[in-house]
C-alpha positions in Angstrom: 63.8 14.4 53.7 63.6 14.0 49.8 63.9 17.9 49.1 66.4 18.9 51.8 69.6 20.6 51.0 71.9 17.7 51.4 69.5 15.5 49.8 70.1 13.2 46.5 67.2 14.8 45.1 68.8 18.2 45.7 70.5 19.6 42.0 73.6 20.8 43.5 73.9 17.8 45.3 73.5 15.5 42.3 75.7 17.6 40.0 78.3 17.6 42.7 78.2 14.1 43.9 81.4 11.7 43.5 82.8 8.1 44.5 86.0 8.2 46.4 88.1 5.9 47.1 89.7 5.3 50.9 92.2 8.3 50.0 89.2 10.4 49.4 90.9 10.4 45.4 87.6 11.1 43.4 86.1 7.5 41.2 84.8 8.3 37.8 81.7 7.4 37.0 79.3 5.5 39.0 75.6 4.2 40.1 73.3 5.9 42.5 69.8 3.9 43.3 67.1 6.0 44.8 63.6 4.9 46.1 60.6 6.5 44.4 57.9 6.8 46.2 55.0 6.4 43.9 55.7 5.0 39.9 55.8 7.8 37.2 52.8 7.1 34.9 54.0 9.9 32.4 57.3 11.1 31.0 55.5 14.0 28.5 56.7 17.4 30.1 53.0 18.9 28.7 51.5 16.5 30.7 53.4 15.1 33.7 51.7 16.4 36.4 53.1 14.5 39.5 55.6 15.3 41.8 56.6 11.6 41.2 57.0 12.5 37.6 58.7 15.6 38.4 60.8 13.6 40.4 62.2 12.1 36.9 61.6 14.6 34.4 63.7 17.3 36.5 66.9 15.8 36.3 66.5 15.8 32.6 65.3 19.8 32.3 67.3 22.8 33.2 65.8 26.1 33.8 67.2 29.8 32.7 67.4 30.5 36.3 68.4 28.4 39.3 68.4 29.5 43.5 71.4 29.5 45.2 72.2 26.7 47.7 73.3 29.4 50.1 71.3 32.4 50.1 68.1 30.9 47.5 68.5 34.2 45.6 67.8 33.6 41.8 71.1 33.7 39.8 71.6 33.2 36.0 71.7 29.3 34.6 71.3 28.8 31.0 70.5 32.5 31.0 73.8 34.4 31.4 71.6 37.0 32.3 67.7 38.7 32.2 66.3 42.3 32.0 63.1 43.4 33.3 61.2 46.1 32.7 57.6 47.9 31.7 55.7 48.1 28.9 52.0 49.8 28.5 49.8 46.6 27.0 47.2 49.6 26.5 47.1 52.9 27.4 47.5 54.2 31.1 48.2 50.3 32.0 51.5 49.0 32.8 52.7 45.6 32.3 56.3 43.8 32.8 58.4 42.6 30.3 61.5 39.9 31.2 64.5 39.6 28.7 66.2 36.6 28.6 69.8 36.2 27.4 70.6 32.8 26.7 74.0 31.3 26.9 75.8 30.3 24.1 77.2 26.6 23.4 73.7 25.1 25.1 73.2 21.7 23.2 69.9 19.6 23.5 70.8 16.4 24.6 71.1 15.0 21.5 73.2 17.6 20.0 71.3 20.2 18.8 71.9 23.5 19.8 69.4 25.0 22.2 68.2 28.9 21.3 65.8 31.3 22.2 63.6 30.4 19.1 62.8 27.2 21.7 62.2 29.6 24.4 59.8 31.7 22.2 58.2 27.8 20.3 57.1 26.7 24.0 55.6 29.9 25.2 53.5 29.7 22.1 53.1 26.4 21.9 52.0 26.1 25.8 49.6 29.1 25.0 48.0 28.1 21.7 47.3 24.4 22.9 46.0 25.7 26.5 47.9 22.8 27.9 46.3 23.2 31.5 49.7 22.6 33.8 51.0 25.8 32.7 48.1 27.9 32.2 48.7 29.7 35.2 52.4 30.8 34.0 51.2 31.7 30.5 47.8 33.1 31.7 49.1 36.7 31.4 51.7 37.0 28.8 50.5 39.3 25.8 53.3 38.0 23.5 57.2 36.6 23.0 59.5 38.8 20.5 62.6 36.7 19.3 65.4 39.8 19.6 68.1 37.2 17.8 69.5 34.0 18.4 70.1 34.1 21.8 67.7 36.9 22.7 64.3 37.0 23.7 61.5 39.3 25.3 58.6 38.2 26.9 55.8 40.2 27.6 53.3 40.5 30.4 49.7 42.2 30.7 50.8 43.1 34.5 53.5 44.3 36.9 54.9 41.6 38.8 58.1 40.3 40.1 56.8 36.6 40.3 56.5 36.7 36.1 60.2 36.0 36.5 59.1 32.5 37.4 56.7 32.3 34.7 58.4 33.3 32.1 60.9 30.5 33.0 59.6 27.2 31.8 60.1 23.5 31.4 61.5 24.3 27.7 60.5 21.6 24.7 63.1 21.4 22.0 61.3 23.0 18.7 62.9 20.4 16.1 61.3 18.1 18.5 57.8 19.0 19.5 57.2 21.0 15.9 55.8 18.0 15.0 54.0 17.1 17.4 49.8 16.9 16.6 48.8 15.6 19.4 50.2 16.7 22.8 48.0 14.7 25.0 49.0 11.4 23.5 52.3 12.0 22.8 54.8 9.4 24.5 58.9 10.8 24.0 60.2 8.6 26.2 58.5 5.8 23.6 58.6 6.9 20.2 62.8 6.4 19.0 64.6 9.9 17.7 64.3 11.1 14.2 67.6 10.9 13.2 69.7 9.2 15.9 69.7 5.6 17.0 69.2 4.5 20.3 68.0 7.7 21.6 63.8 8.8 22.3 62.5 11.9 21.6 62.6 12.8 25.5 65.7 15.3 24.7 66.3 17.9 27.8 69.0 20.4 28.4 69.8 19.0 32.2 72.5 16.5 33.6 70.5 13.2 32.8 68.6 11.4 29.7 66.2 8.8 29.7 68.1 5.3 28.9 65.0 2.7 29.8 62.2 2.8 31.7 60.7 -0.8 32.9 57.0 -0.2 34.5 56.8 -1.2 38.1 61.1 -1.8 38.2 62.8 1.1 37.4 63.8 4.2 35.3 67.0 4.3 34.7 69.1 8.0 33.9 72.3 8.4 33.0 74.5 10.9 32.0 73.9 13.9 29.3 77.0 13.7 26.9 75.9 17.2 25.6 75.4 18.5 29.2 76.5 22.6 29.1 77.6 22.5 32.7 80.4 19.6 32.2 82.1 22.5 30.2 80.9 25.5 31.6 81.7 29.3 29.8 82.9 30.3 33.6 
């Protein structure tokens, strides 16, 4: 099925995935063509709520974290690694606080470099604005503290293993969504970049961008020139 282990819509399988010719000699570059099931209506991260959408908008994100393919333990991704521990959100009660360390060399894919001041602009942005699909992860952090660059600490009013999950998020790039007014009509994959031609203001950390989306045809990916993991630290 469409989420199995071996599937195309697997991530390991899709940042693994290569031509070969009769030799088995791997082919650079490439098309793959995929049914989707139902037509994404909405490319905005803060809004998409579909799997259909997700289907799309996941190949452009990457999170901090990522399961194994083997075991499904949780092991670092753009985070090289995360700390957790307690803190006392008032007296006598405990809460948990997760510390992310973020890798260095991350670019956006268009180039600029991705830090944990985004990490720490989408928690707050996501909390201020209420946007409903996340309220559940951001119901119960108290606050986000930027440590440095690469450093950040996110706080929690309660003890709990699963705010691992929450505290790792569809990130928005902050030179991006900083000027953003209104989130609810806000189209990225429309409106052309600020500064670079040719490209939308749908700019994601993962393996694939946006190129052109042609309602009831296609949506058509292809690859992140900025992608971290074509260059990975180890």
């Amino acid at each position: 099925n469409g989420f199995g282990a071996a599937s195309y819509n697997n991530p390991w399988t899709l940042l693994n995935i290569r031509r070969v010719d009769r030799f088995g000699k791997p082919i650079e570059g490439g098309t793959i063509r995929w049914l989707l099931s139902e037509e994404p209506k909405n490319l905005n991260p803060a809004v998409a709520s579909s799997a259909y959408e997700w289907e799309v908008l996941n190949k452009i994100y990457d999170g901090l974290t990522v399961s194994h393919p083997d075991t499904l333990e949780d092991i670092p991704w753009m985070a090289e690694k995360w700390d957790v521990g307690t803190w006392e959100p008032q007296p006598g009660k405990k809460g948990t606080t997760i510390t992310w360390y973020v890798r260095k060399g991350i670019k956006w894919s268009d180039g600029m470099p991705y830090t944990a001041e985004d990490i720490k602009f989408t928690i707050d942005y996501l909390k201020e604005n209420k946007i409903p699909r996340y309220l559940s992860s951001t119901a119960e952090i108290n606050k986000v503290e930027l440590i440095n660059k690469y450093t950040v600490k996110v706080y929690f009013d309660t003890v709990s293993y699963w705010h691992i999950y929450n505290a790792s998020l569809d990130f928005l790039p902050k030179h991006i969504w900083q000027n953003v007014k209104d989130w609810k009509t806000f189209q990225p994959w429309l409106e052309p970049h600020p500064t670079i031609k040719g490209y939308t203001k749908l700019v994601g950390t993962g393996p694939f961008m946006v190129k052109e989306y042609r309602p009831g045809e296609f949506v058509r990916l292809v690859k992140n020139p900025n992608y971290w993991r074509t260059k990975p630290t180890r």
